[in-house]
VODREN-430779 format. One record per residue (C-alpha): residue number from 1; x, y, z. Coordinates in Angstrom, 3 decimals. Example, Ala and Ser with C-alpha at 12.3 -4.5 7.8 and 13.67 -1.06 7.14 Angstrom:
BEGIN
   num          u          v          w
     1     12.300     -4.500      7.800
     2     13.670     -1.060      7.140
END
This chain:
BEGIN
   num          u          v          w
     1     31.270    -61.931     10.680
     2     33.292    -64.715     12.191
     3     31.411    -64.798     15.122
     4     29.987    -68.789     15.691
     5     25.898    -67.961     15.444
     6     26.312    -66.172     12.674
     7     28.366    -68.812     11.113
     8     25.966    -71.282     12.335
     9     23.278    -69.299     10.438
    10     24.816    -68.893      7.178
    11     25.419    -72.725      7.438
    12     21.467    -73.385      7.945
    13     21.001    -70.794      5.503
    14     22.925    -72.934      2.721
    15     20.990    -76.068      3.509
    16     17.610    -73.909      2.950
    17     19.418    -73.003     -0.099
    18     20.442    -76.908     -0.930
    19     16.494    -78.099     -0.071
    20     15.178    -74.550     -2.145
    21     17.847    -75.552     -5.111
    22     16.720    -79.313     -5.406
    23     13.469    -78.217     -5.753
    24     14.115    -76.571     -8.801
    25     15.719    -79.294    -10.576
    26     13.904    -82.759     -9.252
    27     10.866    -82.064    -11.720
    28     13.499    -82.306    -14.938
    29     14.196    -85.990    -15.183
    30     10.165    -86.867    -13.784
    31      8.942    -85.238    -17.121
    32      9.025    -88.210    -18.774
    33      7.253    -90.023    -15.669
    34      4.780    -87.182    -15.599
    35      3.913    -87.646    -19.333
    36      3.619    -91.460    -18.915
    37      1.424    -91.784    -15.570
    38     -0.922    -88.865    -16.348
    39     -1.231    -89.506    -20.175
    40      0.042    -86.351    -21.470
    41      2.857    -84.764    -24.012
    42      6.404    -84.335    -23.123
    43      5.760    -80.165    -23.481
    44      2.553    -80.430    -21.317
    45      4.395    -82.428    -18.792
    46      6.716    -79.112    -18.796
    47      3.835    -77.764    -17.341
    48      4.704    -79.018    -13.786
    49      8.304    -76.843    -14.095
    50      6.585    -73.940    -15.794
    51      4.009    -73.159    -13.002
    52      6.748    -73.689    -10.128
    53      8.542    -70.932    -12.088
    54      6.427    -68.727    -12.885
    55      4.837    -69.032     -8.911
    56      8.385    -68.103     -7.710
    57      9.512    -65.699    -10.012
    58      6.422    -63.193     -9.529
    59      6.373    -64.275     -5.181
    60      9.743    -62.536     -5.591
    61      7.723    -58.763     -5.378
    62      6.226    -59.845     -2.168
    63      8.574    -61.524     -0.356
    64     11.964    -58.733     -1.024
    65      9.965    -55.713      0.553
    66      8.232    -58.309      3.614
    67     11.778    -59.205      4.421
    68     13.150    -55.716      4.448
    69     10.348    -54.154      6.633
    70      9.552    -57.898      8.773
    71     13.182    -59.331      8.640
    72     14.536    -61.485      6.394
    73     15.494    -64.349      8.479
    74     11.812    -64.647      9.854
    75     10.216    -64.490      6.505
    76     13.056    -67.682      5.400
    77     11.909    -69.385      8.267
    78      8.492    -68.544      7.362
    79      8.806    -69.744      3.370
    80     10.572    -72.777      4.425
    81      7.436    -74.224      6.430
    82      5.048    -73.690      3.474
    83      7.825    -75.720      1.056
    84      7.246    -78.371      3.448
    85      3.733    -77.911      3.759
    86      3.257    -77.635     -0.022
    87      5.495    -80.632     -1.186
    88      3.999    -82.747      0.401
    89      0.505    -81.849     -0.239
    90      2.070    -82.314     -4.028
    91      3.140    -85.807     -3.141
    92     -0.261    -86.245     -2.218
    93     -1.554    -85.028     -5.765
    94     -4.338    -87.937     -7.790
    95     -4.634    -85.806    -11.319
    96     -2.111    -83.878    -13.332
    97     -4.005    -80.522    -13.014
    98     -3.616    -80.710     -9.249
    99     -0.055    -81.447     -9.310
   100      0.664    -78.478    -11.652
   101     -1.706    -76.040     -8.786
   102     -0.110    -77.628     -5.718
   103      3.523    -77.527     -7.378
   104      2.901    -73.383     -7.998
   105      1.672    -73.245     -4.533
   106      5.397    -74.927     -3.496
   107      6.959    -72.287     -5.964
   108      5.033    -69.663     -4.020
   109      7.077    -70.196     -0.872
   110     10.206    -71.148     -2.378
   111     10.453    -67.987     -3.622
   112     11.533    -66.552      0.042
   113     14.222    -68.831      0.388
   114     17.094    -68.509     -1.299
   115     17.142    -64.472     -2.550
   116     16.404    -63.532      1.301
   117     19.117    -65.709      2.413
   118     21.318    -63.764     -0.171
   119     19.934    -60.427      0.950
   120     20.618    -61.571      4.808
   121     24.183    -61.887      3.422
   122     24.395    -58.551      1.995
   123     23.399    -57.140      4.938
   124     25.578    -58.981      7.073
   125     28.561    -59.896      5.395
   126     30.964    -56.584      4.627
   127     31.040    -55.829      0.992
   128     35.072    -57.147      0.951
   129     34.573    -60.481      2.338
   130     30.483    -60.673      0.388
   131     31.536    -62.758     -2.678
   132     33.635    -65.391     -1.131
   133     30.421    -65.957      1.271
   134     28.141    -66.166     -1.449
   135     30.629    -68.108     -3.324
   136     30.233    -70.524     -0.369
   137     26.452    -69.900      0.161
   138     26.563    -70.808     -3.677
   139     28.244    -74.515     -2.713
   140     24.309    -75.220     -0.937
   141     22.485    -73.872     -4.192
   142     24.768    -75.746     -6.451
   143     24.694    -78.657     -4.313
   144     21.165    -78.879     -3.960
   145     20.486    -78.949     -7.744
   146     22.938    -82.261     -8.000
   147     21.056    -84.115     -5.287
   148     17.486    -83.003     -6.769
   149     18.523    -84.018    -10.497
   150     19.687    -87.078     -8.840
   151     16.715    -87.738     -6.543
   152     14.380    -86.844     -9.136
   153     16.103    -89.498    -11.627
   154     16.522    -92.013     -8.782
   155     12.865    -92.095     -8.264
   156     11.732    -92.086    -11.494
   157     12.965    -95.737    -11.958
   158     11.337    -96.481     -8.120
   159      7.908    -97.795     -7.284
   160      7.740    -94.423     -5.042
   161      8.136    -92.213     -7.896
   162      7.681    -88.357     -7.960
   163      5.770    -89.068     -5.077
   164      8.652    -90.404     -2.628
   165     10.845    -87.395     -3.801
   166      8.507    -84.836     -3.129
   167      8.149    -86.208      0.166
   168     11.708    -86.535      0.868
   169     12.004    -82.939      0.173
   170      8.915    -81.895      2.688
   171     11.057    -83.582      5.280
   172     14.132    -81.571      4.637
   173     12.399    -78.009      4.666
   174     10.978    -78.683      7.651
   175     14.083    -79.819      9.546
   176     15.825    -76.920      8.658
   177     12.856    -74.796      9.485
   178     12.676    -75.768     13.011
   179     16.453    -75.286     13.379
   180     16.710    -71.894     12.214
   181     14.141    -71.367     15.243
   182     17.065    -69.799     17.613
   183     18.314    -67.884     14.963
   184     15.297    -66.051     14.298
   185     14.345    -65.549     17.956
   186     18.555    -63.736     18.254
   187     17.676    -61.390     14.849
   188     16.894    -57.961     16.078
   189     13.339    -56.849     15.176
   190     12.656    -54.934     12.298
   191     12.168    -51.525     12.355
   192      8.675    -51.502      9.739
   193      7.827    -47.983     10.723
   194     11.461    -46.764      9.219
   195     10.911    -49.481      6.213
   196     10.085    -48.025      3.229
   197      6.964    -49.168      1.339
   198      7.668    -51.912     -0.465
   199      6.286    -50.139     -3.867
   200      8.818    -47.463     -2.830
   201     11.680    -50.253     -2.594
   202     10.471    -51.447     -5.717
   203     10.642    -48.801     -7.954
   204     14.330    -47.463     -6.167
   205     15.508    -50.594     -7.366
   206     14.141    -49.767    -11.057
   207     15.108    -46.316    -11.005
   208     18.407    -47.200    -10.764
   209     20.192    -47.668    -14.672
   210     22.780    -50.413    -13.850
   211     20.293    -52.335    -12.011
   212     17.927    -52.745    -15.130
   213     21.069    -53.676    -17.142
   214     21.695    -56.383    -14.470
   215     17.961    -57.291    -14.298
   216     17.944    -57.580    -18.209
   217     20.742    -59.624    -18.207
   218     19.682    -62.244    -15.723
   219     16.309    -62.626    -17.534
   220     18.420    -63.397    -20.461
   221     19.464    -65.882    -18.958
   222     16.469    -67.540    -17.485
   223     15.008    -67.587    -21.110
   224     18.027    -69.391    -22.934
   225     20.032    -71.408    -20.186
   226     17.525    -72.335    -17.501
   227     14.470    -73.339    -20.168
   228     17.156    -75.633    -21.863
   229     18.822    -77.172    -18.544
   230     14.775    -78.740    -17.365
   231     14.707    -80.650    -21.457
   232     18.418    -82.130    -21.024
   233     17.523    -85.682    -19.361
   234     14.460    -85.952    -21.781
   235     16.785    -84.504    -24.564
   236     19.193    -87.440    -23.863
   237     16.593    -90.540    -22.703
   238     14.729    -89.725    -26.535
   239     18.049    -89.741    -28.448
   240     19.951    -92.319    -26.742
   241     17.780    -94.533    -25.262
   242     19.127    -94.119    -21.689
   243     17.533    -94.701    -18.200
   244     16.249    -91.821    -16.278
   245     18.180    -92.235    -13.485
   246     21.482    -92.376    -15.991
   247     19.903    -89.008    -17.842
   248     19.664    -87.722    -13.927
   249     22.795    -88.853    -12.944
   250     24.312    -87.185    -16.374
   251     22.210    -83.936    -16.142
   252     23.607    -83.164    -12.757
   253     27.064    -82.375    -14.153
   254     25.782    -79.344    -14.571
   255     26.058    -77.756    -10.949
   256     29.052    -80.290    -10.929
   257     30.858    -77.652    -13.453
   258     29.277    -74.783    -10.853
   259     31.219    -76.411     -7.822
   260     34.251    -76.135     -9.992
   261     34.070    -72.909    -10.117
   262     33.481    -72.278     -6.512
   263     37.148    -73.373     -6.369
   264     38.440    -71.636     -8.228
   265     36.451    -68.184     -7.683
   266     39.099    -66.171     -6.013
   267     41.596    -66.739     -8.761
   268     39.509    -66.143    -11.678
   269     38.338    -62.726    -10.392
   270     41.919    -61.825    -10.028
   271     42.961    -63.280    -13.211
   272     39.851    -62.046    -15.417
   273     38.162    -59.561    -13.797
   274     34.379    -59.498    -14.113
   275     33.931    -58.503    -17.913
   276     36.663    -61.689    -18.622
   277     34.319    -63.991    -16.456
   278     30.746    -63.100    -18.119
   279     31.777    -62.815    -21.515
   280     33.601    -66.574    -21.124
   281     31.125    -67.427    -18.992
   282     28.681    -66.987    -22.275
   283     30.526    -68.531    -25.034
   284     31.613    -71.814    -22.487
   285     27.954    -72.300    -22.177
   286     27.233    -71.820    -26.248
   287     29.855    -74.312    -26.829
   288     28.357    -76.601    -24.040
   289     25.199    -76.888    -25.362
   290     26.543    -77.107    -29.240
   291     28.516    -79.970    -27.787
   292     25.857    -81.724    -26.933
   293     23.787    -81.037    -30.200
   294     27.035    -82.828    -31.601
   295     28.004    -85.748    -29.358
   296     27.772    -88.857    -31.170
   297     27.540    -90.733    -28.285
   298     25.851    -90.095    -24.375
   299     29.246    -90.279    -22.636
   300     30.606    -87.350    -24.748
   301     27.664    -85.205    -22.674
   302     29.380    -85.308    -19.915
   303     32.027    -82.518    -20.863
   304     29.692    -81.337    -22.051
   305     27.208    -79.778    -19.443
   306     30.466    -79.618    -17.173
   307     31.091    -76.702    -19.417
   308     27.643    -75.442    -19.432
   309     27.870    -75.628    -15.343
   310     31.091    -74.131    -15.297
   311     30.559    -71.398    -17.892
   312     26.901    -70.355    -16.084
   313     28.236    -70.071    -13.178
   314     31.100    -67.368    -14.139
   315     28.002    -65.568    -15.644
   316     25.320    -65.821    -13.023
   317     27.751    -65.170     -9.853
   318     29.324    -61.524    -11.334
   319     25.383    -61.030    -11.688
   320     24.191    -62.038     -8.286
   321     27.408    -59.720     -6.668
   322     26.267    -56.850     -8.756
   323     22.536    -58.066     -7.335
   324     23.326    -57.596     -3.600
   325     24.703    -54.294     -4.670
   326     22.207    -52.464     -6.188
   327     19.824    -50.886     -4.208
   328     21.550    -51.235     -0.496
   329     18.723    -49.404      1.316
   330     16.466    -51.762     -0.579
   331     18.244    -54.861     -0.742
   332     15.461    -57.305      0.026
   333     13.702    -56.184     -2.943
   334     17.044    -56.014     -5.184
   335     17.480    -59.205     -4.878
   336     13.697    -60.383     -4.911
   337     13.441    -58.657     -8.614
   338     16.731    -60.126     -9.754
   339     15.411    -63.326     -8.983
   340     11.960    -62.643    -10.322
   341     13.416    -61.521    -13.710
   342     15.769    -64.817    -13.554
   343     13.017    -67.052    -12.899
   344     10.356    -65.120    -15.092
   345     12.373    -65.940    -17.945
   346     13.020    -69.211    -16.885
   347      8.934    -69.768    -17.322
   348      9.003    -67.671    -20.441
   349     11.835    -69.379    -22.209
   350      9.947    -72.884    -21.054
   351      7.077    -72.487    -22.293
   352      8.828    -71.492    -25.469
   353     10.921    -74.323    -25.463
   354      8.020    -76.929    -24.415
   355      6.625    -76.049    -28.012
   356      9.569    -75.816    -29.848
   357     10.159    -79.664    -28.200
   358      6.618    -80.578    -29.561
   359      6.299    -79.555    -33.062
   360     10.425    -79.647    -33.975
   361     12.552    -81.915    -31.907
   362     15.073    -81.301    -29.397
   363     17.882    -79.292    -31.704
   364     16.410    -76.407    -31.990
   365     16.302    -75.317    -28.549
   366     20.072    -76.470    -28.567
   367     21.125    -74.490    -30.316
   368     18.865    -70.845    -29.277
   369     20.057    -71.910    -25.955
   370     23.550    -71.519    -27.742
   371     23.688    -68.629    -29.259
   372     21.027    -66.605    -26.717
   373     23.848    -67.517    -23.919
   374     27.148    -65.983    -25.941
   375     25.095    -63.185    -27.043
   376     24.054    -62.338    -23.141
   377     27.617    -62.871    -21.737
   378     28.632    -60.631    -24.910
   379     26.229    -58.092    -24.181
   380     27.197    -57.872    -20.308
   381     30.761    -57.834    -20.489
   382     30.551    -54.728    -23.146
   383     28.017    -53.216    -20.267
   384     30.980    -53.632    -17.809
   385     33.136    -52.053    -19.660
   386     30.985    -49.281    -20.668
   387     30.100    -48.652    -17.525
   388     33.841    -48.389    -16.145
END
């Protein structure tokens, strides 16, 4: 484990994660670029997050059982080349319905990014020393959804727009592509005759009770947390008048609250245990987004989705240990379906919340993203303790 190429993989593996992480996020504060340049609503704008989501929430299914029987580093190295490929053939983009194709296309490939890199992990990394590596793993994820809220603000307000930071991001996948090049040509091959089918993987993964509790709970919170995370900058440029870049800069607190709690990991497991973590974890984020349902003015947001950031991120990293855990002979395709369900509700829950925005405003999905949050960190921590 301490060995210095497998360090120096995890370490490209976390700026895979940082480029495959800012991917996710830039699109939130273009919406309201999107809806002025291409003449459309604020909810069809949405569309442009929506297809990315859905794209690499169902890619999930292929890409865990590919990586178990192929390997998973090749298949990273493999994803990473069509992000490049297909953000910038986005940047590229002259009509809306274009963007929305060539942006699922992008999703497509993202989608063997950062769960593979996890599963690489679990299959590396001893099961003792496995959450303090994802815990770091989780600094590049975290990381990479501050600099693409920021990017994506930053060139909102450019002459470049969307188009300058979808090319900046084509740059970066391909970099780290053609780095990880040694590290794929050290990983032993694959043994695909002893792989098991990936429908086989599959359904061990489903067959297994406490991994459709996990899988139920993750979806939960694609559908309430990450549907209400892409409306926040539009949420506070319509209600206080703000730049996008300031929305941006303002919506990135949110993985600034999960970097906080990558410091403070080890203690909190020790102090709280996981049922303490996920059912805080839940009610911090209901009282995040109630805060900012209730902040008379912008700069009272800030503590605000701090304590969203914080309080996901004691929820979603219990769930992503229990993740790498639950099918070991199949943990390509573990992880690829917890990320599918995660990201399959995040399209549900925005298409959901992309009408809610458009026929009543903003509040409402403030405060289901609320309550849906404390109910799932309720739910899970009660799960724990059954379960012990």
């Amino acid at each position: 484990m301490n060995d210095a190429p497998t360090q120096r993989t995890l370490l490209l593996l976390s700026f895979a994660a940082f480029f495959g992480a800012a991917a996710l996020r830039v699109c939130d504060p273009l919406l309201p670029r999107f809806a002025s340049e291409f003449a459309v609503s604020a909810g069809t704008a949405g569309q442009v997050v929506i297809g990315f989501a859905i794209a690499y929430g169902v890619l999930q299914l292929v890409f865990g059982p590919l990586g178990d029987r192929y390997g998973k580093l090749r298949l990273v190295r493999l994803a990473l080349f069509g992000c490049g490929i297909g953000s910038g053939a986005a940047a590229l983009s002259g009509h809306f319905d274009a963007l929305v194709v060539l942006r699922a296309a992008w999703g497509m490939c993202a989608a063997g990014v950062i769960p593979l890199s996890m599963a690489w992990i679990g299959d590396t990394v001893p099961y003792e020393q496995r959450q303090a590596t994802l815990a770091r793993f989780l600094t590049g994820t975290l990381s990479g959804m501050v600099a693409g809220t920021l990017l994506g603000g930053l060139f909102a307000d450019s002459a470049l727009g969307w188009r300058g930071a979808f090319g900046v991001l084509a740059a970066g996948y391909l970099a780290v592509a053609f780095a990880l090049g040694a590290a794929v040509r050290a990983e032993p091959p694959a043994d695909a005759a002893r792989a098991m089918h990936p429908l086989a993987s599959l359904a061990e993964v489903l067959r297994t009770p406490w991994a459709r509790v996990v899988l139920l709970a993750v979806a939960a919170e694609g559908v309430f947390m990450l549907s209400a995370l892409a409306f926040i900058p539009s949420y506070l440029h319509a209600r206080f008048g703000l730049s996008l870049a300031l929305t941006a800069a303002l919506a990135a607190c949110y993985a600034l609250g999960g970097l906080a709690y990558t410091a403070v990991a080890r203690r909190l497991v020790a102090r709280w245990g996981e049922q303490g973590m996920v059912w805080r974890g839940g009610w911090l984020v209901g009282a995040g987004f109630l805060g900012l349902w209730l902040a008379p003015h912008w700069a009272l947001s800030v503590p605000a989705i701090l304590l969203i950031g914080f309080g996901a991120y004691l929820f979603h990293a219990t769930l992503q240990t229990h993740a790498t855990q639950m099918a070991p002979r199949a943990r390509g395709s573990a992880v690829a379906l917890f990320a599918c369900c995660l990201f399959g509700g995040q399209a549900a829950g925005t298409s959901g919340a992309a009408a809610l925005v458009d026929h009543a405003g903003f509040v409402p999905l403030l405060l289901c993203a609320a309550v849906g949050l404390a109910a799932a960190g309720s739910a899970f921590a009660s799960a724990l303790a059954r379960r012990r």
